[in-house]
Backbone and ligand atoms as CSV (ligand in chain L), in Angstrom:
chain,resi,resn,atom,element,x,y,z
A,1,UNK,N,N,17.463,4.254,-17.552
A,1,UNK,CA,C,17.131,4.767,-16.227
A,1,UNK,C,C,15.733,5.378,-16.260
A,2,UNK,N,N,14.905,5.117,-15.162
A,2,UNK,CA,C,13.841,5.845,-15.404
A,2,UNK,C,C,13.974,6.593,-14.040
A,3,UNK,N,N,13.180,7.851,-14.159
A,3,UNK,CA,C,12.984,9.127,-13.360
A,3,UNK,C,C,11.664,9.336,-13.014
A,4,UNK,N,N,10.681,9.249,-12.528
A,4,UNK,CA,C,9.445,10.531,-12.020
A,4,UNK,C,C,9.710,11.325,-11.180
A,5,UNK,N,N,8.684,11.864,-10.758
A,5,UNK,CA,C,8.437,12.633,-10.151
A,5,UNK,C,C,6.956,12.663,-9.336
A,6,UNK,N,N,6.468,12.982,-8.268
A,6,UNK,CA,C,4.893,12.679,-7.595
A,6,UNK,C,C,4.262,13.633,-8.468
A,7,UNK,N,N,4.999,14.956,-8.481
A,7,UNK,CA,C,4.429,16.393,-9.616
A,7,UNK,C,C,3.719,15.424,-10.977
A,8,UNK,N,N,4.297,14.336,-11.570
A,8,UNK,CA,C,3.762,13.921,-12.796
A,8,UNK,C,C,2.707,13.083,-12.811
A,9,UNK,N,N,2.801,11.854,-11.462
A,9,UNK,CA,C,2.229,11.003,-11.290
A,9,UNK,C,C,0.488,11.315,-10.787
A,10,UNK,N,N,0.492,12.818,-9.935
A,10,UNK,CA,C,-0.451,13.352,-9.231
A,10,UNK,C,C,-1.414,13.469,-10.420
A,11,UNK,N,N,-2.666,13.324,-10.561
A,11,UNK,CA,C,-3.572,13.297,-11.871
A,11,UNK,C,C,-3.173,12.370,-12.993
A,12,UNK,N,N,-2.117,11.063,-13.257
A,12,UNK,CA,C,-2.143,10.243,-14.281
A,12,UNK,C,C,-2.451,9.459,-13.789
A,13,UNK,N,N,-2.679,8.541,-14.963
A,13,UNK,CA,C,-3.017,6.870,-14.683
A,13,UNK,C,C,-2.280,6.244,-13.555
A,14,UNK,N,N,-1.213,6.893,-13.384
A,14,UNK,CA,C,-1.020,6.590,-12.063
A,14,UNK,C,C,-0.937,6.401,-10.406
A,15,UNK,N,N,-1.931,7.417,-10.729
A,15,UNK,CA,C,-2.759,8.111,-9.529
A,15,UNK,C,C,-4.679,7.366,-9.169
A,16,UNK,N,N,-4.380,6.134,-8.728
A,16,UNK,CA,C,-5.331,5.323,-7.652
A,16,UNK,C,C,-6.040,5.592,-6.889
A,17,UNK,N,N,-7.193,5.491,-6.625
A,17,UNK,CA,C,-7.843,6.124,-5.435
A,17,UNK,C,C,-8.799,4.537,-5.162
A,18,UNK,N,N,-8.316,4.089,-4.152
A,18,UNK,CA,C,-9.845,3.417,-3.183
A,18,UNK,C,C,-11.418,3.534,-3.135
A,19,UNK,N,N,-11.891,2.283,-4.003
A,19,UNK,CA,C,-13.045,2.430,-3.934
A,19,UNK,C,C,-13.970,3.380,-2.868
A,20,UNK,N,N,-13.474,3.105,-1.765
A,20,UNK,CA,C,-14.026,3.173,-0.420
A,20,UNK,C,C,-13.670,4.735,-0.018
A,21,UNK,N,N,-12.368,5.208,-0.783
A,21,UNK,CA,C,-12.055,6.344,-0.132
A,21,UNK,C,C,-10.936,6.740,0.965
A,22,UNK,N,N,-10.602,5.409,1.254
A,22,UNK,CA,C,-9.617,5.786,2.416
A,22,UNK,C,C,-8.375,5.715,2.081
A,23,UNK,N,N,-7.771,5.384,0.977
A,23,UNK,CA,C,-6.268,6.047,0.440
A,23,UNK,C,C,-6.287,6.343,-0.910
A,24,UNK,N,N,-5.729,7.393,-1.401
A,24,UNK,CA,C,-4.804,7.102,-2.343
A,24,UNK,C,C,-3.410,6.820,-2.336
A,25,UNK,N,N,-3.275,5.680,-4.113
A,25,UNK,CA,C,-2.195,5.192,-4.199
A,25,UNK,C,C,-1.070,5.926,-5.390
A,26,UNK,N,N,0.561,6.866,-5.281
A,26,UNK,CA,C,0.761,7.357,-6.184
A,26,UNK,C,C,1.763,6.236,-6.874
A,27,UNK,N,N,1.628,5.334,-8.250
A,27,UNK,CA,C,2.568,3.958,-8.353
A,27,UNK,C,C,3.875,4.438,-9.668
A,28,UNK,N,N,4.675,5.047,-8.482
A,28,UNK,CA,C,5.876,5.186,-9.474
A,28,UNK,C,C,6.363,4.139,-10.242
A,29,UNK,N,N,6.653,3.089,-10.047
A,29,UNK,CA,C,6.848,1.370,-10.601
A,29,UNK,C,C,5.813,0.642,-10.938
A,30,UNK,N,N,5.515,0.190,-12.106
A,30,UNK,CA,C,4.413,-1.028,-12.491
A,30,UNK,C,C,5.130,-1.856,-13.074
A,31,UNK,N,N,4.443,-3.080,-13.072
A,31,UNK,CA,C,4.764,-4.443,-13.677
A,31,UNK,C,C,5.926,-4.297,-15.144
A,32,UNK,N,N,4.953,-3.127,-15.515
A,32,UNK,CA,C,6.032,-3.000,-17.486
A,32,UNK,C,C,7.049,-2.451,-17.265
A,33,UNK,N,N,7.212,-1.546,-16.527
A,33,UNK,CA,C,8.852,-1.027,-15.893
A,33,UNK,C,C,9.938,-1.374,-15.470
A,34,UNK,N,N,9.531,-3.129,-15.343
A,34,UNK,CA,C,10.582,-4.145,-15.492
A,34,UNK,C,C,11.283,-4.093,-14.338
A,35,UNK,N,N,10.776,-4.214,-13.272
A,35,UNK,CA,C,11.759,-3.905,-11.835
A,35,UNK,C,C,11.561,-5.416,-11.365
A,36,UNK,N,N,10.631,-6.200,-11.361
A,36,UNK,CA,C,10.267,-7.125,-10.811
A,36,UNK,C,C,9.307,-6.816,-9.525
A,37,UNK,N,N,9.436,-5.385,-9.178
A,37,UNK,CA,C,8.110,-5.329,-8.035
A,37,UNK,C,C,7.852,-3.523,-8.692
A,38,UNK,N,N,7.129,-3.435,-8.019
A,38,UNK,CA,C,5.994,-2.094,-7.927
A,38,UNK,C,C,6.327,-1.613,-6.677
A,39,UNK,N,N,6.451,0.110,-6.751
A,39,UNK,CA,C,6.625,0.686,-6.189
A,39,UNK,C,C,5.866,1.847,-5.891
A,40,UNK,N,N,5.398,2.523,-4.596
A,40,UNK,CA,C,4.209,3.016,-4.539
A,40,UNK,C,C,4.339,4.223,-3.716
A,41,UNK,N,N,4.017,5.369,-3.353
A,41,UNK,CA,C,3.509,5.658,-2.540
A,41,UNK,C,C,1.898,6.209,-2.119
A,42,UNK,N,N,1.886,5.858,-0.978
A,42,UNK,CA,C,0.548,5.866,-0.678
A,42,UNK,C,C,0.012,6.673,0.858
A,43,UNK,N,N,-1.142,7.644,0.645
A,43,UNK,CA,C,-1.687,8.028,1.567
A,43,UNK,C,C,-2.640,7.355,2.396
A,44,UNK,N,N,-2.722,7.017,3.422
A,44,UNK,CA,C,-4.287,6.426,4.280
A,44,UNK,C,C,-4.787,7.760,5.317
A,45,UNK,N,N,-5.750,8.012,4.789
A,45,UNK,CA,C,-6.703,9.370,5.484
A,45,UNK,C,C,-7.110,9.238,6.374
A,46,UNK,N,N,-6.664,9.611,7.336
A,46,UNK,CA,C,-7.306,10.041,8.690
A,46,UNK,C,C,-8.326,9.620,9.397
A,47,UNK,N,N,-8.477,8.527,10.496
A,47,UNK,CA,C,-9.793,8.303,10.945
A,47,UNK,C,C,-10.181,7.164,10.076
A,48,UNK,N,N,-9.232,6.726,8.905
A,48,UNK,CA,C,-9.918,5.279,8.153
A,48,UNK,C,C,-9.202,4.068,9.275
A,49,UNK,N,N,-10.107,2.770,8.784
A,49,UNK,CA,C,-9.307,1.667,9.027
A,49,UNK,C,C,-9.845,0.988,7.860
A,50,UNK,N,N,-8.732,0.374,7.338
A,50,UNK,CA,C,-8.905,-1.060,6.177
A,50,UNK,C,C,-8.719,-2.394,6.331
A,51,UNK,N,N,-9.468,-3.453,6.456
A,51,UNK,CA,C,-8.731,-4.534,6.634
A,51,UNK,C,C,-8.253,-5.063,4.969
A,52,UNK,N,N,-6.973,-5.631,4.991
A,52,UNK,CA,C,-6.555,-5.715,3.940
A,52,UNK,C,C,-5.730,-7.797,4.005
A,53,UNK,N,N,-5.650,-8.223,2.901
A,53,UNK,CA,C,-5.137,-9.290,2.988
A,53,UNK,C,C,-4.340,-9.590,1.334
A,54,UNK,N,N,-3.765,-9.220,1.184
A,54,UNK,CA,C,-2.606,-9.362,-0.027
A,54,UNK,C,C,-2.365,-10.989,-0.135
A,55,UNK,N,N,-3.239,-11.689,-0.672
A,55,UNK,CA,C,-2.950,-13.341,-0.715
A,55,UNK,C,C,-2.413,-13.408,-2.035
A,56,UNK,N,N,-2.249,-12.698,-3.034
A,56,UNK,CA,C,-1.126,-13.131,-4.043
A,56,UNK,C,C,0.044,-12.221,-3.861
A,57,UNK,N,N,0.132,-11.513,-3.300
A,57,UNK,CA,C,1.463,-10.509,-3.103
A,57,UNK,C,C,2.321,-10.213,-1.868
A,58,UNK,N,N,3.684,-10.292,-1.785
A,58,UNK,CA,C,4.257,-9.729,-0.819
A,58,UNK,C,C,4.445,-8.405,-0.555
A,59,UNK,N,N,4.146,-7.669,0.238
A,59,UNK,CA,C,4.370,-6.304,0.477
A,59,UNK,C,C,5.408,-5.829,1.645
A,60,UNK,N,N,6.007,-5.084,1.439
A,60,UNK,CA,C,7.020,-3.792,2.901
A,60,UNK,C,C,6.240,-2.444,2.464
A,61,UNK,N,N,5.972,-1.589,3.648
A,61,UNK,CA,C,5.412,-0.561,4.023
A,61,UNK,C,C,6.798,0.167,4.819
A,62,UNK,N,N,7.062,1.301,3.916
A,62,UNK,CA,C,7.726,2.028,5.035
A,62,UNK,C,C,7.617,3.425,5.211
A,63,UNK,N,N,7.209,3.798,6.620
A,63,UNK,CA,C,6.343,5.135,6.890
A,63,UNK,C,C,7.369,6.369,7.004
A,64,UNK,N,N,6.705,7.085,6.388
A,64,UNK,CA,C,7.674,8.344,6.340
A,64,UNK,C,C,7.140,9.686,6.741
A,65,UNK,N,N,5.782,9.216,7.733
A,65,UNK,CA,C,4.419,10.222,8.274
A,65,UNK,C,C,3.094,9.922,8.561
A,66,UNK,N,N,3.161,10.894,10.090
A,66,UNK,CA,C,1.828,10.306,10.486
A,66,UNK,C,C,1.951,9.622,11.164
A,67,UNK,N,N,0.896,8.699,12.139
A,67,UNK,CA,C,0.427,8.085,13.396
A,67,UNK,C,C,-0.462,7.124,12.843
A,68,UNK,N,N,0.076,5.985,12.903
A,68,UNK,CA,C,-1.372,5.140,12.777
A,68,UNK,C,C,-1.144,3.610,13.781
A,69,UNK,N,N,-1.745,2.209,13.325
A,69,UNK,CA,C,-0.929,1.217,13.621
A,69,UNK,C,C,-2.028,0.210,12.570
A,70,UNK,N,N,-1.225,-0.798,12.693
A,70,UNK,CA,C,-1.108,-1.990,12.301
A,70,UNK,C,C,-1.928,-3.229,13.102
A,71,UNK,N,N,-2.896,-3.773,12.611
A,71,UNK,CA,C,-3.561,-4.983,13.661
A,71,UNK,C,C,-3.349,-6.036,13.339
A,72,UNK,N,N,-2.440,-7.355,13.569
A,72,UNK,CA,C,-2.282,-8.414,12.479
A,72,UNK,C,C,-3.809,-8.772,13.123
A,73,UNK,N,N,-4.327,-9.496,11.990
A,73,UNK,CA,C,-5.765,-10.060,12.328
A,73,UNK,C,C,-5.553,-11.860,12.760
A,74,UNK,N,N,-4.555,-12.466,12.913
A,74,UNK,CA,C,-4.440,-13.766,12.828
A,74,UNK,C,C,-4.138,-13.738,14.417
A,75,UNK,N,N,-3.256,-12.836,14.654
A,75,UNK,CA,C,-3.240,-13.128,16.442
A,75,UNK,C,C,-3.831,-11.570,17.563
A,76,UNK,N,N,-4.257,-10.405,16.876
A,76,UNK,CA,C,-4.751,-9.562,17.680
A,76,UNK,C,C,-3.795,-8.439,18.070
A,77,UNK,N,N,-2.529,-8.822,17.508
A,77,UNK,CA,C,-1.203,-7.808,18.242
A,77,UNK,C,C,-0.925,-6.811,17.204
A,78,UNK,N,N,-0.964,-5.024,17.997
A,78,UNK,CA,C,-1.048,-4.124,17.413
A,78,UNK,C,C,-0.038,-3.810,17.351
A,79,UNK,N,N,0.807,-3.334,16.520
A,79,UNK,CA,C,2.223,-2.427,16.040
A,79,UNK,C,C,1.589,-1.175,15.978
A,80,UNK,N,N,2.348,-0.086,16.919
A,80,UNK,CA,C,2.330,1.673,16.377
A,80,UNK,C,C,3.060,1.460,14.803
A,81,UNK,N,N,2.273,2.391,14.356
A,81,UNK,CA,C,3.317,2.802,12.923
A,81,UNK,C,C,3.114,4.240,12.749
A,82,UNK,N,N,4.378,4.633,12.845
A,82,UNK,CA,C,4.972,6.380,12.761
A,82,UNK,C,C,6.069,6.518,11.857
A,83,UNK,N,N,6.541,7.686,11.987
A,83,UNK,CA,C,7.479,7.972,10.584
A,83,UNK,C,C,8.985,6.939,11.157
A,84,UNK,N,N,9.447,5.939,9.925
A,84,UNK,CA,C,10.562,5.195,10.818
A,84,UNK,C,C,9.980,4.001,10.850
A,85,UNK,N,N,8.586,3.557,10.789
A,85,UNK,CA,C,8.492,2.147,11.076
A,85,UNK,C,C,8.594,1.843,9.236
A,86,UNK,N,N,9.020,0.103,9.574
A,86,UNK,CA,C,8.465,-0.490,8.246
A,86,UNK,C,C,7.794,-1.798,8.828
A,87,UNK,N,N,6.695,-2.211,8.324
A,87,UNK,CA,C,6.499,-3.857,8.073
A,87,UNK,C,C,6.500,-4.045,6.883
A,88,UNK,N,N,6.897,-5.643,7.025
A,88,UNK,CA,C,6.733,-6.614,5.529
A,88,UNK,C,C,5.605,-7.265,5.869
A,89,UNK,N,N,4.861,-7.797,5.163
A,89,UNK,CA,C,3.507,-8.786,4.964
A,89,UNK,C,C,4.479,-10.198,4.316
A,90,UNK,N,N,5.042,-10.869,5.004
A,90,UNK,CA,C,5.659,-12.143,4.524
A,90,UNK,C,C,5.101,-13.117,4.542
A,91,UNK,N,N,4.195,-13.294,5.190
A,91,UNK,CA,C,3.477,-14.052,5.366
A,91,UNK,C,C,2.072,-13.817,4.479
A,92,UNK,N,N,1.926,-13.089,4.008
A,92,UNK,CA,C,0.729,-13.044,3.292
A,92,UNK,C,C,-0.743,-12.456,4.363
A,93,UNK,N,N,-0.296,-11.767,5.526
A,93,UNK,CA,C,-0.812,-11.469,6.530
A,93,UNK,C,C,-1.764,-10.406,6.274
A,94,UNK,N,N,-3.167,-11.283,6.637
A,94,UNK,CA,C,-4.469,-10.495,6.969
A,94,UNK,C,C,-4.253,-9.343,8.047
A,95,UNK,N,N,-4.405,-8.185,7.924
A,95,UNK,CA,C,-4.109,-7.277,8.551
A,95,UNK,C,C,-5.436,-5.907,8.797
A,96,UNK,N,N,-5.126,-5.104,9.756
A,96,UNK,CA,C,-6.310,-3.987,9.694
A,96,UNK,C,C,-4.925,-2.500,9.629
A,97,UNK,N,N,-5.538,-1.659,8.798
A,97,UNK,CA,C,-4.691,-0.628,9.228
A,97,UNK,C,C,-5.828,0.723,9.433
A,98,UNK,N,N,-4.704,1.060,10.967
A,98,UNK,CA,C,-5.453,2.617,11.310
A,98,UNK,C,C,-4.880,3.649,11.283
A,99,UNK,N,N,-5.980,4.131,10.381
A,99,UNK,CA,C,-4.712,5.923,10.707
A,99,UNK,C,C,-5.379,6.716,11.781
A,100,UNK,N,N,-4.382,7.395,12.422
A,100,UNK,CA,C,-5.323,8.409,13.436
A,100,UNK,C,C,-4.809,9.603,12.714
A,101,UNK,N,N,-3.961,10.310,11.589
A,101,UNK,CA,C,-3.249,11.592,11.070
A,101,UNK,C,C,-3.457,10.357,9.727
A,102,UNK,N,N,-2.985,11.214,8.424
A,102,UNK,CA,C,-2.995,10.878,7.507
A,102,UNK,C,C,-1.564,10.305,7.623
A,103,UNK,N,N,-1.322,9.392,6.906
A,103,UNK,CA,C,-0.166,8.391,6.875
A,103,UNK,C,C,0.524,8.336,5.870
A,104,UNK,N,N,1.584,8.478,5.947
A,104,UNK,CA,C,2.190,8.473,4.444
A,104,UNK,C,C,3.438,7.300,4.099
A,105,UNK,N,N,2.788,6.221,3.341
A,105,UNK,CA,C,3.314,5.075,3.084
A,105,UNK,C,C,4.549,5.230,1.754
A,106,UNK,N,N,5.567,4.590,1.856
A,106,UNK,CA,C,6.253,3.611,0.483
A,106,UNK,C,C,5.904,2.938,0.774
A,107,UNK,N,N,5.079,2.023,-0.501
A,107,UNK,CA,C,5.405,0.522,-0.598
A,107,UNK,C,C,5.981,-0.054,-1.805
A,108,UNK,N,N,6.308,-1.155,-1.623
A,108,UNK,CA,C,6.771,-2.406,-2.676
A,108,UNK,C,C,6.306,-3.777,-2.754
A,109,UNK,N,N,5.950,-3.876,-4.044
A,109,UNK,CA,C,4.705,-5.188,-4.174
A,109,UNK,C,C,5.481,-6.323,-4.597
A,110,UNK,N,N,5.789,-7.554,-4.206
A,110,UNK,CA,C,6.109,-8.440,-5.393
A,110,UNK,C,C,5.136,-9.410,-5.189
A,111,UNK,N,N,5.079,-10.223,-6.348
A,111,UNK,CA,C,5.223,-9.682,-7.800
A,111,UNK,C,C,4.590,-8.378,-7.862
A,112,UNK,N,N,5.044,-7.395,-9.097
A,112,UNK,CA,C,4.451,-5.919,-9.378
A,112,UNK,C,C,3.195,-6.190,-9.740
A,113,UNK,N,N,2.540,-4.649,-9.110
A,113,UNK,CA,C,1.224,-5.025,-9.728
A,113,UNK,C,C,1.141,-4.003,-10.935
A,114,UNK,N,N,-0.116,-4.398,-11.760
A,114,UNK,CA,C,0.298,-3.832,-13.179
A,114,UNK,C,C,-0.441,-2.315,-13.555
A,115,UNK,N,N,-0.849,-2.179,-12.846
A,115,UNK,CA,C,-1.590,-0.726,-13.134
A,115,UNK,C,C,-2.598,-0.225,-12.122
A,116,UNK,N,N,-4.251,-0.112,-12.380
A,116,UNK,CA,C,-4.577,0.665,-11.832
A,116,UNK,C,C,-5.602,-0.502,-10.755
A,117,UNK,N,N,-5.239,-1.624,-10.315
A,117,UNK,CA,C,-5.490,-2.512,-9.020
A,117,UNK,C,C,-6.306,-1.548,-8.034
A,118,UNK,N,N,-7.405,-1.733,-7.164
A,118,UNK,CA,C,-7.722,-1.564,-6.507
A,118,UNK,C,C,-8.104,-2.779,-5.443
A,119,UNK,N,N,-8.411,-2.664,-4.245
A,119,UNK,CA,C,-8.655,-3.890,-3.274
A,119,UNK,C,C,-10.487,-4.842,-3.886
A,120,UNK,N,N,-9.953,-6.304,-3.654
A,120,UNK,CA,C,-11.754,-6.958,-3.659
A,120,UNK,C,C,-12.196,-6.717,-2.490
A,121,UNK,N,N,-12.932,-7.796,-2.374
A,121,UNK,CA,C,-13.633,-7.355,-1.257
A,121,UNK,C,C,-12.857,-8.242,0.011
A,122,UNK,N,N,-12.018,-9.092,-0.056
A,122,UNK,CA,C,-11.421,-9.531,0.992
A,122,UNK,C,C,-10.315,-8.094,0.851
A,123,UNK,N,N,-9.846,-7.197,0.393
A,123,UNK,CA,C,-8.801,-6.443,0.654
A,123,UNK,C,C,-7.241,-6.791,-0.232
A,124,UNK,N,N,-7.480,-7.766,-1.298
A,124,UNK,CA,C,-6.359,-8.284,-2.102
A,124,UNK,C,C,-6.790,-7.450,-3.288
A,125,UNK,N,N,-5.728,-7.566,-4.316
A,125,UNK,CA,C,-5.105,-7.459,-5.558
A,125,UNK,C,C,-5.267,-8.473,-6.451
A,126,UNK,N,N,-5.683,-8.992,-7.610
A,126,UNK,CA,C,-5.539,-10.208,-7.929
A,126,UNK,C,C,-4.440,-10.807,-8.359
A,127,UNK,N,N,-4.420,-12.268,-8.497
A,127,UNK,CA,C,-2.694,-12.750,-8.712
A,127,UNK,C,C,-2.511,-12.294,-10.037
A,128,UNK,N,N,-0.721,-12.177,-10.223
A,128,UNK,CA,C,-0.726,-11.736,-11.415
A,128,UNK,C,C,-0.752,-12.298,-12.659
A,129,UNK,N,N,-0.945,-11.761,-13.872
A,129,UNK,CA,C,-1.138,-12.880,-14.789
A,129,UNK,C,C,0.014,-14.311,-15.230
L,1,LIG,C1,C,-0.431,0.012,2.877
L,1,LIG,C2,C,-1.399,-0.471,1.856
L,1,LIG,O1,O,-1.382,-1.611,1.457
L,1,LIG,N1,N,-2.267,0.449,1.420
L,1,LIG,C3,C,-3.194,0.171,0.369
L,1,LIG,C4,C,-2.726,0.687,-0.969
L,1,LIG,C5,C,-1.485,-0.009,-1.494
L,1,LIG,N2,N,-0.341,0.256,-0.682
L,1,LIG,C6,C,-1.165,0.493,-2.893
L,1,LIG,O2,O,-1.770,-0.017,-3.851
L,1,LIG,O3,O,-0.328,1.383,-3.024
């Protein structure tokens, strides 16, 4: 069984921050932890937007704080996201996200990602090995 805690994760290798600045990521689950996905939580700060596109990974987001929304970029249609929403990226969906309050995400990656990943410049992860 494994256990953390955010208290442990806050300042380790497991603690991510965005080139750019606009989230950190805290990744209770990585690839070696043997879950088959990665598990995350994650802040998006206030006043950011990211466009993001996960083309090797599936992701669910589920909000547990905060005001923001969701832009799919393929057809223009905005989702509110508040505490209570989730999306999945099933599609592998190019997306923009806005926070208007800081946001406070779970997510889950499959495949896991393996450590300390940050976005390229399209907004992906690279595939995994
Ligand atoms: C919601 C989202 O994709 N935010 C970017 C960070 C990512 N969730 C991560 O690596 O935890």
């Amino acid at each position: 069984m494994i256990v953390r805690t955010l208290d442990e994760i806050i300042g380790s290798e497991r603690d991510v921050r965005a080139e750019n600045g606009n989230w950190v990521s805290r990744r209770f689950l990585l690839r070696d932890d043997g879950m088959g996905f990665s598990f995350h939580e994650t802040t998006i700060f206030a006043g950011t937007e990211t466009d993001i596109w996960y083309k090797h990974h599936l992701e669910a987001v589920y909000c547990v704080g905060g005001e923001g929304e969701i832009e799919d970029l393929a057809t223009g249609i905005v989702h509110p996201i508040r505490d209570g929403t989730l999306y999945a990226l099933d599609r592998h969906d190019r997306h923009k996200l806005r926070a208007f309050t800081d946001l406070r995400l779970v997510c889950a990656f499959n495949p896991p990602i393996s450590g300390r990943e940050v976005h390229d410049k399209d907004g992906a992860y690279p595939p995994a090995e």
